[in-house]
N, CA, C and O atoms as a DFTB+ gen file, in Angstrom:
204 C
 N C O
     1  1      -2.794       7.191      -2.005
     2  2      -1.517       7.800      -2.226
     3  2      -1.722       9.087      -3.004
     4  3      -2.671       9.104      -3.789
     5  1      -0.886      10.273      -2.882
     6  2      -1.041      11.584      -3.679
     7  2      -0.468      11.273      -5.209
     8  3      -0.711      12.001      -6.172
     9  1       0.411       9.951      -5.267
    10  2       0.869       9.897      -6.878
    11  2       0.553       8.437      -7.241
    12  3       0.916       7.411      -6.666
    13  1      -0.116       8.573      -8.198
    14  2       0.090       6.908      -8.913
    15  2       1.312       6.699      -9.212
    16  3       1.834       5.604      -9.003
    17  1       1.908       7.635      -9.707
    18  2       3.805       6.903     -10.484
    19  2       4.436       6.228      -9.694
    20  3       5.326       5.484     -10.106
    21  1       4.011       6.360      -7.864
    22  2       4.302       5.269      -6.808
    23  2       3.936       3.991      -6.730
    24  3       4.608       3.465      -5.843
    25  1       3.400       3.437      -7.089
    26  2       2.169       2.570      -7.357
    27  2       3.567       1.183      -7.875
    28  3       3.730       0.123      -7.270
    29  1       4.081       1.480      -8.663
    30  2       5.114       0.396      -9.401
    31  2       6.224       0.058      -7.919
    32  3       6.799      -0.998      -7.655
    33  1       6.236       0.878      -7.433
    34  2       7.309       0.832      -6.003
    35  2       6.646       0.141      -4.592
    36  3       7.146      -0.786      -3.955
    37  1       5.685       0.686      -4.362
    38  2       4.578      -0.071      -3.688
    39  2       4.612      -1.429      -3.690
    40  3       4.711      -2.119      -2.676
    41  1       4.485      -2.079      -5.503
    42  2       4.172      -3.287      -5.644
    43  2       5.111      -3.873      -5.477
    44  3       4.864      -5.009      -5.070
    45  1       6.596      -3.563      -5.645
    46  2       8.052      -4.106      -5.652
    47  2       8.026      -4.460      -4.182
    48  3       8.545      -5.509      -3.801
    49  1       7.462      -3.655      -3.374
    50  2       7.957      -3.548      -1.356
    51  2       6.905      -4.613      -1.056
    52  3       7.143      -5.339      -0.091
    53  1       5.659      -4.835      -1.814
    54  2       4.853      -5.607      -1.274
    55  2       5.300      -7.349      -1.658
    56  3       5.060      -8.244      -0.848
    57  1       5.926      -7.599      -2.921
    58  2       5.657      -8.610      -3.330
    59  2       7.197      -9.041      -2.765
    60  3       7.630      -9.994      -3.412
    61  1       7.915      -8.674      -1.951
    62  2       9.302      -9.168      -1.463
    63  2       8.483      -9.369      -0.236
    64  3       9.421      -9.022       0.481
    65  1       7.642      -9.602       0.532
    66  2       7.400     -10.002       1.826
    67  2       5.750     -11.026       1.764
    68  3       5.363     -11.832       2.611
    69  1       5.003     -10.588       0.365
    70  2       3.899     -11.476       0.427
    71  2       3.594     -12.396      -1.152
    72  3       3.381     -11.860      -2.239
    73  1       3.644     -13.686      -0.915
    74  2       3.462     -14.500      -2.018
    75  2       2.823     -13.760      -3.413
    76  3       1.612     -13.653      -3.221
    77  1       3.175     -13.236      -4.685
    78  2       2.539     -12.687      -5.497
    79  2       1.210     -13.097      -5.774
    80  3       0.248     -12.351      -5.957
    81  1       1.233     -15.023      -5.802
    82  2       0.458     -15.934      -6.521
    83  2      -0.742     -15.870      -5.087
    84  3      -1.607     -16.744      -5.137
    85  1      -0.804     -14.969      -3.956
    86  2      -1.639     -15.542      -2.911
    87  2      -1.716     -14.240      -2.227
    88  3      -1.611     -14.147      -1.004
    89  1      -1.877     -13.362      -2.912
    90  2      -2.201     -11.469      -2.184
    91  2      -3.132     -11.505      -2.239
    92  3      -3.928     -12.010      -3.032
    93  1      -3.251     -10.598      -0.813
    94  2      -4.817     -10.487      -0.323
    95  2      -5.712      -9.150      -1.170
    96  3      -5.270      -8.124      -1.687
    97  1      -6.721      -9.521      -1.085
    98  2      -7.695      -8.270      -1.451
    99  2      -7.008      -6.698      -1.166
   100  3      -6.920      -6.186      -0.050
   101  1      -6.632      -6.185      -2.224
   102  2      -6.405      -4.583      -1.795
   103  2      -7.146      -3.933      -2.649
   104  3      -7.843      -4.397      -3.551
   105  1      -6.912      -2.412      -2.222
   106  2      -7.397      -1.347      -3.521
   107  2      -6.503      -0.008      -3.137
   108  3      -5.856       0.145      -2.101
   109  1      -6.616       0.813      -4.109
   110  2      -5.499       1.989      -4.138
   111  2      -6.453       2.740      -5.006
   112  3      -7.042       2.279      -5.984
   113  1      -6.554       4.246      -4.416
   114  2      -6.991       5.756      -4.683
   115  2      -5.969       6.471      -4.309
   116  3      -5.208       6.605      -3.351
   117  1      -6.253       7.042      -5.728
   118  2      -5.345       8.277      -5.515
   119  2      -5.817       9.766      -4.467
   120  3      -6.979       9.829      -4.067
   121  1      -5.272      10.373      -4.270
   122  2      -6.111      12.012      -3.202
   123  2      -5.432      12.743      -3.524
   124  3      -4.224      12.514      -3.581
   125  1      -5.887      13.718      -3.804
   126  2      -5.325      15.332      -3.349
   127  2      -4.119      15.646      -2.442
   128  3      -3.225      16.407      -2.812
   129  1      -4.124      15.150      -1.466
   130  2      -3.660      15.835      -0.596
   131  2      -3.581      14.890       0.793
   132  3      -4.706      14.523       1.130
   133  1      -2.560      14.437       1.631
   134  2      -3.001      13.910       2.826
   135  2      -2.672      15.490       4.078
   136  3      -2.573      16.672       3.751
   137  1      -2.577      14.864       5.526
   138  2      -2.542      15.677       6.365
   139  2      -1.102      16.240       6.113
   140  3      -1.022      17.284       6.759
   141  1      -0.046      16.018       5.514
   142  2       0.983      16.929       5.368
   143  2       1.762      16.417       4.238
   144  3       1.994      15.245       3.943
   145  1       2.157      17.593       3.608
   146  2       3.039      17.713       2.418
   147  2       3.860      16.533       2.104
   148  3       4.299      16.110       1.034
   149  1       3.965      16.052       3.482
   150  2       5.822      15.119       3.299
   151  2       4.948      13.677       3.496
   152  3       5.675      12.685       3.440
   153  1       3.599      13.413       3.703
   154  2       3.139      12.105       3.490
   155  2       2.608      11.753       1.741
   156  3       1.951      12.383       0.913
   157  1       3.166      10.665       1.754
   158  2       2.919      10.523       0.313
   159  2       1.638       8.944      -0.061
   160  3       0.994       8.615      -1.058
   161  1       1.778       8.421       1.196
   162  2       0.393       7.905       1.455
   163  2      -0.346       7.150       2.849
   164  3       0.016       7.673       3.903
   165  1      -0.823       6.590       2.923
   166  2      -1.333       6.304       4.025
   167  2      -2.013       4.445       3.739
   168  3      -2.793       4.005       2.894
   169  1      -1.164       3.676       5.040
   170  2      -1.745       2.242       4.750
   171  2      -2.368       2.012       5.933
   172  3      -2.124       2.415       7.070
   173  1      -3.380       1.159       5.402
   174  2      -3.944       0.586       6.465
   175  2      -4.121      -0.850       5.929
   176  3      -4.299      -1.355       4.821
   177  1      -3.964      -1.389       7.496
   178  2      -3.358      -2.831       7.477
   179  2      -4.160      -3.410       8.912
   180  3      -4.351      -2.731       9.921
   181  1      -4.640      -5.099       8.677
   182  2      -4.954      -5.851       9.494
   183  2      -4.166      -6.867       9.292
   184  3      -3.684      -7.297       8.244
   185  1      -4.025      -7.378      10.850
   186  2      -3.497      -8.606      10.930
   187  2      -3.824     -10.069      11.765
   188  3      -4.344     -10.050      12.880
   189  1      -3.491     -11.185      11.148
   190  2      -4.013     -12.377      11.903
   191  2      -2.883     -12.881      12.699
   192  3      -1.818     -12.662      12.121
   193  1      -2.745     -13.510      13.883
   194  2      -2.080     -14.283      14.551
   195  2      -2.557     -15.226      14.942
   196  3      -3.630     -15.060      15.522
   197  1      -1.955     -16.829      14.814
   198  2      -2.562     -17.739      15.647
   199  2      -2.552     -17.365      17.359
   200  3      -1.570     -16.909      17.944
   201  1      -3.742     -17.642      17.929
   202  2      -3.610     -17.993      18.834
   203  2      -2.702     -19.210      20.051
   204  3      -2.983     -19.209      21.249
């Protein structure tokens, strides 16, 4: 993300859809700069489905 002060908002959006007590492995860096002004960060995400 270009700001940590996001970081508290992030955690609010994450923990209304995934168990607090059972979150998966993440990490967060801050950057400079992404590919345009108006992005303020960039997620990347995997997912499981049963078969």
């Amino acid at each position: 993300m270009t700001h940590l002060t996001h970081m508290p908002a992030v955690r609010r959006a994450r923990d209304e859809f995934l168990d607090p007590a059972r979150l998966p492995a993440a990490s967060a860096v801050q950057v400079a700069a992404l590919m345009s002004p108006d992005f303020l960060m960039e997620i990347e995400a995997l997912a499981v489905t049963p078969e």
